[in-house]
DRENDO-1510 file (C-alpha; in Angstrom, 1 decimal, always signed):
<recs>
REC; n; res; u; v; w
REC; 1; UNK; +34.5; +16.5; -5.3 .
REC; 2; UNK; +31.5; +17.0; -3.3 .
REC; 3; UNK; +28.7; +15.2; -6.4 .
REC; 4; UNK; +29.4; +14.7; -10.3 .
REC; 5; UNK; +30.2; +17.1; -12.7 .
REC; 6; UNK; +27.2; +18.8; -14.2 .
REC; 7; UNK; +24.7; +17.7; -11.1 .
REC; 8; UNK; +23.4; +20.0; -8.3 .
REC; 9; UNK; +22.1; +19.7; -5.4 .
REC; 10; UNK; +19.6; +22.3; -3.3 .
REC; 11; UNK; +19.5; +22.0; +0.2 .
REC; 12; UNK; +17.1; +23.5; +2.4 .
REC; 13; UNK; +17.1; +24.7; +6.0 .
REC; 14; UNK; +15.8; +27.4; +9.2 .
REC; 15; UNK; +18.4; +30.0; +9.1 .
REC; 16; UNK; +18.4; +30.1; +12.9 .
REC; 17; UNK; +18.9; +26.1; +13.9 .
REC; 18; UNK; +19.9; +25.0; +10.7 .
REC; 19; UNK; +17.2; +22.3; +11.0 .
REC; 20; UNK; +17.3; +20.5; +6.9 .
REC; 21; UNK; +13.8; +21.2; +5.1 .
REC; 22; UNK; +14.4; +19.3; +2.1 .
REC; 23; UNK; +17.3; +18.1; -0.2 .
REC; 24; UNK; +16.8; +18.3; -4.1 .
REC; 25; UNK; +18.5; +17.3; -6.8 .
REC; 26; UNK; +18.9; +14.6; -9.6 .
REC; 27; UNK; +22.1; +13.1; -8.4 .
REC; 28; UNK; +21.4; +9.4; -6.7 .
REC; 29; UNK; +24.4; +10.7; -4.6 .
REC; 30; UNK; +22.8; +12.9; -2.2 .
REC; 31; UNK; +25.1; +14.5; +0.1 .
REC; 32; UNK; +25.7; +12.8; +3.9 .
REC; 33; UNK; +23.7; +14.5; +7.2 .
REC; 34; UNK; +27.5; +15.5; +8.4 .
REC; 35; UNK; +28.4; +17.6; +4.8 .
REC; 36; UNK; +24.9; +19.7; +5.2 .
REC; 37; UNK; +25.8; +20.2; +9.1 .
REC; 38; UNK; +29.2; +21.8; +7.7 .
REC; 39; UNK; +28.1; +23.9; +5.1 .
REC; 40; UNK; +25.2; +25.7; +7.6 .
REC; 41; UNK; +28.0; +25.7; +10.3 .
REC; 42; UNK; +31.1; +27.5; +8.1 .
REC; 43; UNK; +28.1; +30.2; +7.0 .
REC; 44; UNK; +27.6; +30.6; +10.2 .
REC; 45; UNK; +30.5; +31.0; +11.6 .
REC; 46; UNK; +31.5; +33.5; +9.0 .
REC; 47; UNK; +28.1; +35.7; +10.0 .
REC; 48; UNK; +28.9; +35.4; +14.0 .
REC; 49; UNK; +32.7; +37.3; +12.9 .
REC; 50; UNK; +30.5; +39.8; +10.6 .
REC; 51; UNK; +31.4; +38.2; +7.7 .
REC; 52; UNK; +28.8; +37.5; +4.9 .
REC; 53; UNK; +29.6; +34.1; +3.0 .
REC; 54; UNK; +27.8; +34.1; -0.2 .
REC; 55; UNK; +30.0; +31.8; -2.7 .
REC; 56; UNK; +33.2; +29.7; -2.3 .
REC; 57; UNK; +34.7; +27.5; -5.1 .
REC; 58; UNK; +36.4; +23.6; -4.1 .
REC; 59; UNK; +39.8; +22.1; -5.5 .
REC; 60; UNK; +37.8; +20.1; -7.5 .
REC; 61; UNK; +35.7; +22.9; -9.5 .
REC; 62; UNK; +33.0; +22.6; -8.0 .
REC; 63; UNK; +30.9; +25.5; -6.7 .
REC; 64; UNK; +28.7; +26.3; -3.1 .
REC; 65; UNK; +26.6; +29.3; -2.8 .
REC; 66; UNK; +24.5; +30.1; +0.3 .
REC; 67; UNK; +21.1; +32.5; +0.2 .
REC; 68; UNK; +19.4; +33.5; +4.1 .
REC; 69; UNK; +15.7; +34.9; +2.8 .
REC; 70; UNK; +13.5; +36.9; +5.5 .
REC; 71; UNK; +16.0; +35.6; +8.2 .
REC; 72; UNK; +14.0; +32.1; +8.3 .
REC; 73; UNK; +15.2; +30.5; +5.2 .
REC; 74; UNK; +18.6; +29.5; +4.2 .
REC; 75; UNK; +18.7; +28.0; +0.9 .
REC; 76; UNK; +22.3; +26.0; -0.4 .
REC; 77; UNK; +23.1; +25.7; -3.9 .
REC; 78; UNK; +26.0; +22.3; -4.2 .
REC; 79; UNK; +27.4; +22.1; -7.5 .
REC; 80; UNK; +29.4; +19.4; -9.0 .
REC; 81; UNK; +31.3; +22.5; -11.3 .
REC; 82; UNK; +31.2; +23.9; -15.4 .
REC; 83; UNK; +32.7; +27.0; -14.9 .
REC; 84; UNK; +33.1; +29.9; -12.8 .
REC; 85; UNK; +31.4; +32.9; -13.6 .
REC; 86; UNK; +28.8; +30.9; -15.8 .
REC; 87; UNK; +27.9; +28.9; -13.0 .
REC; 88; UNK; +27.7; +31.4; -10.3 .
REC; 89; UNK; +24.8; +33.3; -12.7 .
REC; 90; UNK; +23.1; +30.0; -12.5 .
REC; 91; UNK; +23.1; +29.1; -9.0 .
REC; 92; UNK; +22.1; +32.6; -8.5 .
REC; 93; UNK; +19.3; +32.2; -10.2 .
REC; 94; UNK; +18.5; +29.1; -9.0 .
REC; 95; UNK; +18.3; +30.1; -5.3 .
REC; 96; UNK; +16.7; +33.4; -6.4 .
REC; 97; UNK; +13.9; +31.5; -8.6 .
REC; 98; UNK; +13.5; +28.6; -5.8 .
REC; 99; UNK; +12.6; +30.6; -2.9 .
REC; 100; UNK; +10.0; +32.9; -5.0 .
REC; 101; UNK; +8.7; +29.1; -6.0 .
REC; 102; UNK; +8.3; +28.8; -2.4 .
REC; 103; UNK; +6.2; +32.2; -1.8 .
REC; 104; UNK; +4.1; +31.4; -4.9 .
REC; 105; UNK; +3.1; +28.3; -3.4 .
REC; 106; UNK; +3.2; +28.7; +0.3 .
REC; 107; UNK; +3.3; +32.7; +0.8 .
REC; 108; UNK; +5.6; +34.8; +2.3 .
REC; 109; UNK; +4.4; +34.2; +5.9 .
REC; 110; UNK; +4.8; +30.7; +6.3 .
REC; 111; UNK; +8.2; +30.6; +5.5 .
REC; 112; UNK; +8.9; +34.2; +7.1 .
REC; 113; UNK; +7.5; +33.0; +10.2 .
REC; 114; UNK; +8.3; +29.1; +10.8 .
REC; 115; UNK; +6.0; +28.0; +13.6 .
REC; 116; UNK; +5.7; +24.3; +13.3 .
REC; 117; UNK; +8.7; +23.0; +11.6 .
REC; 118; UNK; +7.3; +19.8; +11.1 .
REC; 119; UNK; +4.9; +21.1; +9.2 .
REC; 120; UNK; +6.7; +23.4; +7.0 .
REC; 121; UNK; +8.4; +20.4; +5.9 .
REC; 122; UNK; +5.6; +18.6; +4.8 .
REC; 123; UNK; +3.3; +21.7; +3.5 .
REC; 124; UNK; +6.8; +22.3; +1.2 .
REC; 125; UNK; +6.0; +18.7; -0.8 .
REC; 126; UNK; +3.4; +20.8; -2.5 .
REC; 127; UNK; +6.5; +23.0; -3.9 .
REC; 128; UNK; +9.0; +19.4; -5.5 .
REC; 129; UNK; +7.5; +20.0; -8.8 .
REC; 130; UNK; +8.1; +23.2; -9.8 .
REC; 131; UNK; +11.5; +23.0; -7.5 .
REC; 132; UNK; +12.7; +19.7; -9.9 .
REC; 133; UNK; +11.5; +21.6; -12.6 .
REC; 134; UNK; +13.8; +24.3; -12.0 .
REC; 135; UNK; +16.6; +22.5; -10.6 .
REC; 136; UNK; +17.0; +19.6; -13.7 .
REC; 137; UNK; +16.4; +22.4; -16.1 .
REC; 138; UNK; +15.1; +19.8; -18.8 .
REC; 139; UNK; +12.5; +22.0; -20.8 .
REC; 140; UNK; +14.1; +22.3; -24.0 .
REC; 141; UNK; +14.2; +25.5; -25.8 .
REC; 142; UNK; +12.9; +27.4; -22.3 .
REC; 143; UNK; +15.4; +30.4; -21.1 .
REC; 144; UNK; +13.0; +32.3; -18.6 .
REC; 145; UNK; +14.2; +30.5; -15.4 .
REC; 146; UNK; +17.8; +32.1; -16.6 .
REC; 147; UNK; +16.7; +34.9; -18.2 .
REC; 148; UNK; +14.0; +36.4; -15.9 .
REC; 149; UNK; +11.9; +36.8; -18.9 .
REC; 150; UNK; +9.0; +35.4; -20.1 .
REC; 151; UNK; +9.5; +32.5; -22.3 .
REC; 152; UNK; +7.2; +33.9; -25.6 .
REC; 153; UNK; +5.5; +33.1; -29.1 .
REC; 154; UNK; +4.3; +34.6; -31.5 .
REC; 155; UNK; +1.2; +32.8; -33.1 .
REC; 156; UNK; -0.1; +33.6; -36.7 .
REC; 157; UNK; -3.7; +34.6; -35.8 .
REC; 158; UNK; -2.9; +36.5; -32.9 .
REC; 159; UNK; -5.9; +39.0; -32.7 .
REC; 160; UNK; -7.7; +36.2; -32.9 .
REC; 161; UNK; -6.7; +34.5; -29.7 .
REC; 162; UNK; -5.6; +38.5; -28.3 .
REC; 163; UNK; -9.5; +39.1; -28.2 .
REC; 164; UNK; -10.4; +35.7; -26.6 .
REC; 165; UNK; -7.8; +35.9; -24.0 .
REC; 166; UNK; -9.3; +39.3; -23.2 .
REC; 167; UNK; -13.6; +38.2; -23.5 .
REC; 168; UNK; -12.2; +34.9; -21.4 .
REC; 169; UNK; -10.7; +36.6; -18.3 .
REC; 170; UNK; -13.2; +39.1; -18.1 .
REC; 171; UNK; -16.1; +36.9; -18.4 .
REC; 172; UNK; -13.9; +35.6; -15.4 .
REC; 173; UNK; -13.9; +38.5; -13.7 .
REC; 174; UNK; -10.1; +38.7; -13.6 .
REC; 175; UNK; -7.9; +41.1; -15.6 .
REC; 176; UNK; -5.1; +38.6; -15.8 .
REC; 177; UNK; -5.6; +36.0; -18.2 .
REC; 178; UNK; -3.0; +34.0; -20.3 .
REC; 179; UNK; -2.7; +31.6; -23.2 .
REC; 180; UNK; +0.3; +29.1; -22.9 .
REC; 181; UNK; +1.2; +27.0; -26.2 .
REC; 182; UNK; +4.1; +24.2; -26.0 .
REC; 183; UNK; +4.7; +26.1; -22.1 .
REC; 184; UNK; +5.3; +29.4; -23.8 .
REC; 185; UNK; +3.4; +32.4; -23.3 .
REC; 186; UNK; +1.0; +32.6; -26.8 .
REC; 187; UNK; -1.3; +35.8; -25.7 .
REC; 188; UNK; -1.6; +37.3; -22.4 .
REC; 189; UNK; -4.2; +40.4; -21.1 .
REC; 190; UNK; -2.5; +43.9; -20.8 .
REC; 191; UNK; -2.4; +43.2; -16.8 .
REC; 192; UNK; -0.9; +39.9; -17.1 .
REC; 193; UNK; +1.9; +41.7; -19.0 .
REC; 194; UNK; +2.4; +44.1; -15.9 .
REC; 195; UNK; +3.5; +41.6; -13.1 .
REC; 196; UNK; +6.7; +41.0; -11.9 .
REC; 197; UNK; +8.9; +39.3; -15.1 .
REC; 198; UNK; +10.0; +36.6; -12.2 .
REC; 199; UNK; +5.9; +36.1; -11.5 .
REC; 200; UNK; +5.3; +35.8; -15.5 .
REC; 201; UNK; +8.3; +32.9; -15.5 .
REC; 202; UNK; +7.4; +30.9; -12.4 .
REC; 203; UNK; +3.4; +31.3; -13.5 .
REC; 204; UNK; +4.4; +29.7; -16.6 .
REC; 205; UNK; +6.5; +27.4; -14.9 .
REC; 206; UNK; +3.4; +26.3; -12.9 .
REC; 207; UNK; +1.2; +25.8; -15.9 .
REC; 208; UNK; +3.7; +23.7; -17.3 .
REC; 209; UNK; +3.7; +21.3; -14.2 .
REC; 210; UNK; -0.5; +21.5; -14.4 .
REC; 211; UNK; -0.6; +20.4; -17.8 .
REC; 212; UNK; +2.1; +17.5; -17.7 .
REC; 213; UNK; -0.1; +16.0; -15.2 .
REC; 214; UNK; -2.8; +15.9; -17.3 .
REC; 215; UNK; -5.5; +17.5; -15.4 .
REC; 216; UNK; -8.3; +19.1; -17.5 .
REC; 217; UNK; -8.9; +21.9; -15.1 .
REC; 218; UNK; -7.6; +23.3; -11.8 .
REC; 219; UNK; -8.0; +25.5; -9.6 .
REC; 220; UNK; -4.5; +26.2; -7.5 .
REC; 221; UNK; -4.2; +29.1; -4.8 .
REC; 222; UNK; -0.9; +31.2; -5.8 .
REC; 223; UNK; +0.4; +33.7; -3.9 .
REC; 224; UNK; +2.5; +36.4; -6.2 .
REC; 225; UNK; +6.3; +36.9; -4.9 .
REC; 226; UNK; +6.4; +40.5; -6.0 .
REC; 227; UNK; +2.9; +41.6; -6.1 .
REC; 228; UNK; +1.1; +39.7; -3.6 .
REC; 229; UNK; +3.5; +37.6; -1.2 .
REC; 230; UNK; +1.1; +37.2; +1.6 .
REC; 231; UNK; -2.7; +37.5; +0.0 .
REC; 232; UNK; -3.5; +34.2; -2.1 .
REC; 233; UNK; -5.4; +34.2; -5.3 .
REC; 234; UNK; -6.7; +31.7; -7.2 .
REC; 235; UNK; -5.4; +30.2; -10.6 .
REC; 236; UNK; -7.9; +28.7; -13.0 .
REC; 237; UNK; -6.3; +26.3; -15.6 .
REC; 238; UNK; -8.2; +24.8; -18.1 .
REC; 239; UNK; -7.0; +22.4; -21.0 .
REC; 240; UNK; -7.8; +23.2; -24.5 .
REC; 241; UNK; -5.9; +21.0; -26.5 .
REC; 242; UNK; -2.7; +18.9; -26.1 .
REC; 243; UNK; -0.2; +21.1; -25.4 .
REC; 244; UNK; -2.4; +24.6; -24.7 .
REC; 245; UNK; -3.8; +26.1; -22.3 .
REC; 246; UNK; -5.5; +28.7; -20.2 .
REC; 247; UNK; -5.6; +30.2; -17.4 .
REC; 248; UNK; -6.7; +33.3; -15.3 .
REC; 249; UNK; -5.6; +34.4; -12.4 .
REC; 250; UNK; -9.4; +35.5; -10.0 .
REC; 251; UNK; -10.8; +36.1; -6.7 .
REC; 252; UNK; -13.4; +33.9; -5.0 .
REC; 253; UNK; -15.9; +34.1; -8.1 .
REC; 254; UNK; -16.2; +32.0; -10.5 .
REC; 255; UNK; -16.2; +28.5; -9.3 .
REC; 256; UNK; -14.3; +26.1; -11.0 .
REC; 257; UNK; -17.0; +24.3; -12.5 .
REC; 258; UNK; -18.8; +27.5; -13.6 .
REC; 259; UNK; -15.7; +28.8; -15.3 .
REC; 260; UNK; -15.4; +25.2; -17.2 .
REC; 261; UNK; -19.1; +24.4; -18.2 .
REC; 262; UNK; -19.8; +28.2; -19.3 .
REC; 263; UNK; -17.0; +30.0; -20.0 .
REC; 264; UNK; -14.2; +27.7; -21.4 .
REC; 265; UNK; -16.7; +26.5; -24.1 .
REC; 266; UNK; -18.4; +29.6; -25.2 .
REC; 267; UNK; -14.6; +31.2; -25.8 .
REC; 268; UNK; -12.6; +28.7; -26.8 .
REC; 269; UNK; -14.5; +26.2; -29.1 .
REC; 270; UNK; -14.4; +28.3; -31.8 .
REC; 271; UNK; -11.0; +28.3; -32.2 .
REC; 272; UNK; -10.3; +25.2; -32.2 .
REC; 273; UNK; -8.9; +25.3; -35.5 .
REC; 274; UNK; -7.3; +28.4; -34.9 .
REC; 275; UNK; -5.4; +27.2; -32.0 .
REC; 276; UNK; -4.4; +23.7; -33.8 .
REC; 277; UNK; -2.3; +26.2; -36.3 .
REC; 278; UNK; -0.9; +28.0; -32.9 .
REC; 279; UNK; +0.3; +24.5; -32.0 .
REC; 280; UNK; +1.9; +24.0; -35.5 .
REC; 281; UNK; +3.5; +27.4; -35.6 .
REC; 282; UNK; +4.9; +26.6; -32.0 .
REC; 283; UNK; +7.0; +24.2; -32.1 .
REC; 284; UNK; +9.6; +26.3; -34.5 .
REC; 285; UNK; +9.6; +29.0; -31.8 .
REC; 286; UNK; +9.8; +32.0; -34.7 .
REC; 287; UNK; +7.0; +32.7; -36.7 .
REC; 288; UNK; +6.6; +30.9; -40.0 .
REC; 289; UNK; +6.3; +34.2; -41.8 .
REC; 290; UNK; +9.8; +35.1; -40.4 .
REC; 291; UNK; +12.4; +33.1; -43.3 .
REC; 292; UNK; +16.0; +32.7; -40.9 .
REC; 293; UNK; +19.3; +32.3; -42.9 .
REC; 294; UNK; +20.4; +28.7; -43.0 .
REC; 295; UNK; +23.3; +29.1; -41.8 .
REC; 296; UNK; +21.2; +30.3; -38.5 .
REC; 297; UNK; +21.8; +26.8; -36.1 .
REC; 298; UNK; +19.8; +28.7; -33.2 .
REC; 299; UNK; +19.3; +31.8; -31.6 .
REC; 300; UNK; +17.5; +33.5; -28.3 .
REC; 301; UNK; +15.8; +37.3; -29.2 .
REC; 302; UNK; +15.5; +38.9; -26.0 .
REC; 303; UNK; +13.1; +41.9; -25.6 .
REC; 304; UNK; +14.5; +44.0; -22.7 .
REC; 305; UNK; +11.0; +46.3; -22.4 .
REC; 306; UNK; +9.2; +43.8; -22.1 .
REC; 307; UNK; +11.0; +41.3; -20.8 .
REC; 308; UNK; +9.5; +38.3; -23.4 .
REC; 309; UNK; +11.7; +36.2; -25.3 .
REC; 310; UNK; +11.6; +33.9; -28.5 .
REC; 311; UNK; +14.0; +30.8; -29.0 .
REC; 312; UNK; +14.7; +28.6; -31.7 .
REC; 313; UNK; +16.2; +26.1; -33.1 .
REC; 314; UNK; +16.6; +25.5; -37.0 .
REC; 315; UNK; +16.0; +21.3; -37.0 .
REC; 316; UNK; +16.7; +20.5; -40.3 .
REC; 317; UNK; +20.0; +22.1; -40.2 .
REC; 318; UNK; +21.0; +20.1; -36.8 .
REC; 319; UNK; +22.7; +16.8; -38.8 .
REC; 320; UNK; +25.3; +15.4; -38.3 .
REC; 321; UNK; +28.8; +17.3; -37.6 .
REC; 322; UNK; +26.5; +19.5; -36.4 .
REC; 323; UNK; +25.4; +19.6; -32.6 .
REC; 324; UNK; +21.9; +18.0; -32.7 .
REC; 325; UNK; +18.3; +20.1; -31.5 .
REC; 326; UNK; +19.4; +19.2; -27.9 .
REC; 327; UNK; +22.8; +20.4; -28.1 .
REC; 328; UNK; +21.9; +23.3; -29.8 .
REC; 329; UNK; +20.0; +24.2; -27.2 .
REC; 330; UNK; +22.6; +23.5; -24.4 .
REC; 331; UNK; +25.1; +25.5; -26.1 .
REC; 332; UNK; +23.1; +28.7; -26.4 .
REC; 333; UNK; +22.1; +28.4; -23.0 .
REC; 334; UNK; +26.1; +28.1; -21.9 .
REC; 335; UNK; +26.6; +30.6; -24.5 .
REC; 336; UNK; +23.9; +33.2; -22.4 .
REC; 337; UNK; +25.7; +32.5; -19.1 .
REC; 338; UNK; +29.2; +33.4; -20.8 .
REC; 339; UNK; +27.4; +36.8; -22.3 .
REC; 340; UNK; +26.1; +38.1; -18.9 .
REC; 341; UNK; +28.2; +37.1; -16.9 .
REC; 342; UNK; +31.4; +38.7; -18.8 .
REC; 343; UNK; +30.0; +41.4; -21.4 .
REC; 344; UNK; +26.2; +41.9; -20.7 .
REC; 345; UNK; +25.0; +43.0; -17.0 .
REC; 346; UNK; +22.0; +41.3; -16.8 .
REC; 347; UNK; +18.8; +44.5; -16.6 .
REC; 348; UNK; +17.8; +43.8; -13.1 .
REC; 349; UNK; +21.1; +44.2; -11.7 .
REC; 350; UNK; +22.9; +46.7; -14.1 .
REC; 351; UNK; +22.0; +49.8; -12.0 .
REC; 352; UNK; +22.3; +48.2; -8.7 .
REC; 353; UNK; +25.4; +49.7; -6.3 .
REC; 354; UNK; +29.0; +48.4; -6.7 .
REC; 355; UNK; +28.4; +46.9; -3.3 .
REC; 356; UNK; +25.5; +45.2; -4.1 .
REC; 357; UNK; +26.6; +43.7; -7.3 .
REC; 358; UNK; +29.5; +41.9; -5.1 .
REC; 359; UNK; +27.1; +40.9; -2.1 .
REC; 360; UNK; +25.3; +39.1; -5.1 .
REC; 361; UNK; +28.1; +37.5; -6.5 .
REC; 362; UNK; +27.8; +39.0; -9.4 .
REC; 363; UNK; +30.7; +39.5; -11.6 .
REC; 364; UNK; +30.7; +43.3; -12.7 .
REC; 365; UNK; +34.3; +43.0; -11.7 .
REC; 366; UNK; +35.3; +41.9; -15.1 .
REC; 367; UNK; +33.3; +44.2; -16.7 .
REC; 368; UNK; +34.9; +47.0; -15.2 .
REC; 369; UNK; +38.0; +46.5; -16.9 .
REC; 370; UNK; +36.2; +48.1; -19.8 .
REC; 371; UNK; +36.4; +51.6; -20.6 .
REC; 372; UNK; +33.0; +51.3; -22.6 .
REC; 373; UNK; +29.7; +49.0; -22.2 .
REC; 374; UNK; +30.5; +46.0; -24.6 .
REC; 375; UNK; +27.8; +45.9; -27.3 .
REC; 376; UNK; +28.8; +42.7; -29.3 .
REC; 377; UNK; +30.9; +39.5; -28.5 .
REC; 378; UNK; +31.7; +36.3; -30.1 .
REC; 379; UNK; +33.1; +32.8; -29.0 .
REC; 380; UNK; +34.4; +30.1; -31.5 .
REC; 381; UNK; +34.1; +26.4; -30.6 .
REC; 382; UNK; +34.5; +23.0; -32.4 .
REC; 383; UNK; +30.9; +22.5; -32.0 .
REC; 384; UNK; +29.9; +25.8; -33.7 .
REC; 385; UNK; +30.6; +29.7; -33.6 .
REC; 386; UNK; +28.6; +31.9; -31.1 .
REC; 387; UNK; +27.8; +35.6; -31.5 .
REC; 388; UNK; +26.0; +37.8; -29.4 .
REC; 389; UNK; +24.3; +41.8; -30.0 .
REC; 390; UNK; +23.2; +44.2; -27.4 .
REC; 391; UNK; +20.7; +47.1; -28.2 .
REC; 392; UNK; +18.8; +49.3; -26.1 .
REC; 393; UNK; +16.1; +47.2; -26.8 .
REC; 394; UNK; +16.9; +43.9; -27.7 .
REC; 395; UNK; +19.6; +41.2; -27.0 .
REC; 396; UNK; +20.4; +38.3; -29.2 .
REC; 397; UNK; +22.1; +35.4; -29.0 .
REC; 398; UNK; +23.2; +33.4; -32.0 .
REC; 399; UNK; +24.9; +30.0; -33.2 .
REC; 400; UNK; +25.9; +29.7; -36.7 .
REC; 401; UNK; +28.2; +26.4; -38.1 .
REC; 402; UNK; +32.0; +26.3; -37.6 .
REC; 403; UNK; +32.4; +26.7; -41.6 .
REC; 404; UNK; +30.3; +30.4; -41.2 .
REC; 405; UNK; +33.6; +33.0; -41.6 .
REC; 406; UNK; +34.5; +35.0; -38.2 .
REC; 407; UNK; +34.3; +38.0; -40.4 .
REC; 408; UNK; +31.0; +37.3; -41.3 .
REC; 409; UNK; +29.4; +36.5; -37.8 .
REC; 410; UNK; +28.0; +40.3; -37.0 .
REC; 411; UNK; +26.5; +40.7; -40.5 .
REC; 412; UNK; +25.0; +37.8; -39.8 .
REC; 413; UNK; +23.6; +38.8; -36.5 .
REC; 414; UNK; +22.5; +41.8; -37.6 .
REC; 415; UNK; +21.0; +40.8; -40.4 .
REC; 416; UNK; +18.9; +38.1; -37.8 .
REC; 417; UNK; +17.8; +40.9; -35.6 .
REC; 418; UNK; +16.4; +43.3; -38.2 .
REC; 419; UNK; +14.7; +41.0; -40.3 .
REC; 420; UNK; +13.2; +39.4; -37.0 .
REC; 421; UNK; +11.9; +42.7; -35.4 .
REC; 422; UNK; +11.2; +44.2; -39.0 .
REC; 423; UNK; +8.8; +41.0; -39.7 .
REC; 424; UNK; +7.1; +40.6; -36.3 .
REC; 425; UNK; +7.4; +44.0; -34.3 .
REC; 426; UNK; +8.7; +42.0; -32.1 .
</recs>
């Protein structure tokens, strides 16, 4: 085997020389000069015989998958295995959510159109933090980098910080203006709302990154992979408190220091209080108005019209036999992969051609089997039991404790779901 179980590796090269960009990954055993040499050569080899080589499996489990963007950049996913289906979803989405990290930082053109390969290389630096960010996948309790959906709260005074979201980024002059809590989306302008849900995620992403280092403002050019891959715009980022933040997205006007000695004051310090109790309420992930069974370990809500998301996991009920907060939230994230990739097609690829789906690697082929779109599955561990519940509106995911009944796992689901949406709207 090619690295450790559980550990990936992203490698990084031109399309057309197969000169290496970068290499990623948390493994200290990073693969040799003559293993990346091989993988570009078998890929292509396969495309000079008209064959397209997106995903092969080893003898060992593990898994490769290869990804050619704007014939310029080829992008190789190594992993050390966990499963077969599950995994090919996640590499995927890995190569899918790394390159658009690329255009959000770089823009389309530079990567499109490699002049100076030298200095590609070292322009791409700018890009390791969000790259690690997604590649260790280490934020607990944060599902948008799988999902494609925009990792979501819901705080208790929310016209409250709705109206100052809206006063800030106009006062801006931008129409896109966010509020992130704990790295989760808290209140966002109607605009912000309308880009891409892979813009929302990686946006996020990058505020995250902004606030760990501890900066007090910024001002970051992005460019957007869907909306604006070539024409730059300017994120503001101010800190507000330990753990929130905000941020518009502008055009040359205002300056930095404008925006932080006029604006951020005149909105924000009034809420100071108000946004202390958004903190509070974050960290649970569900409103505190919203009483959960407790036999509920954790669950994901997933709204697919929106595309926004809550996650949580019930702390107090995580002891001992029971998987602790950080299992809890590995196992609903495997439990996710096993859901789309066997019973629910994930939205953006549900109404895609039976050709595309395999040139993605995606695994429709199972679900084809079926006579009927699967609504409701469930999976039964020693760690805990796992149920999951498809609407035409929602998707949840759910893990109860091994004593819960089988019989009794869709009443509880169900129950979840209805008292969630009922309480929040949600």
């Amino acid at each position: 085997m090619m690295l450790q179980d559980g550990s990936t590796q992203l490698l990084c090269l031109t399309a057309s020389s197969g000169v290496p960009l970068f290499t990623r990954g948390a493994s200290k055993q990073q693969l040799p000069f003559s293993v990346i040499g091989s993988l570009n050569g078998v890929h292509m080899f396969g495309g000079g015989q008209g064959v397209l080589l997106s995903c092969c499996g080893t003898e060992d489990g593990g898994k490769v998958m290869w990804r050619v963007f704007h014939d310029s950049v080829m992008l190789i996913a190594v992993s050390g295995g966990g499963g077969h289906r599950e995994e090919e979803i996640r590499l995927q989405r890995l190569l899918e959510n790394v390159w658009n990290c690329m255009v959000l930082v770089l823009g389309q053109d530079e990567l499109a159109n490699i002049r100076n390969v030298e200095r590609l290389k070292r322009d791409l630096r700018s890009c390791f933090g969000l790259i690690d960010q997604l590649l260790e996948g280490k934020q607990p309790g944060m599902f948008g980098d799988l999902t494609h959906c925009a990792d979501s709260l819901l705080p208790p005074n929310l016209a409250l910080l709705q109206e100052a979201v809206d006063g800030f980024a106009q006062a801006a002059d931008s129409e896109f203006g966010c509020l992130v809590v704990h790295g989760r989306v808290a209140a966002a302008t109607e605009k912000w709302w309308r880009l891409a849900p892979q813009e929302v995620v990686l946006l996020s992403a990058l505020i995250r990154t902004l606030s760990v280092s501890g900066a007090s403002s910024s001002d970051y050019p992005v460019f957007l992979p869907q909306g604006s891959p070539t024409v730059a715009h300017r994120l503001l980022y101010f800190g507000l408190l330990p753990g929130a933040g905000v941020c518009v997205l502008c055009g040359p006007t205002p300056s930095l220091h404008k925006a932080e000695s006029e604006l951020v004051g005149r909105f924000w310090s009034p809420l100071v209080e108000t946004l202390r109790s958004c903190l509070a309420a974050g960290e649970r992930g569900v409103p505190v108005s919203v009483s959960l069974r407790p036999d509920v370990l954790a669950l994901l809500l997933i709204n697919r019209d929106t595309r926004r998301l809550l996650s949580y996991v019930q702390t107090s009920a995580c002891h001992p036999p029971l998987p602790s907060k950080t299992r809890c939230w590995e196992l609903l994230k495997v439990f996710y992969l096993f859901c789309v990739s066997r019973y629910f097609p994930q939205d953006e690829t549900s109404c895609a051609s039976l050709e595309e789906r395999a040139e993605r690697g995606n695994t429709e082929d199972f679900l084809l089997g079926f006579s009927h779109q699967p609504h409701q599955c469930y999976l039964v561990t020693d760690e805990c039991k796992s149920y999951g519940l498809q609407t035409p509106q929602h998707q949840l995911f759910l893990l109860v404790p091994p004593a819960v009944p089988t019989f009794a796992l869709r009443t509880v689901a169900t129950q979840t779901l209805s008292h969630i949406v009922s309480a929040t709207g949600f």
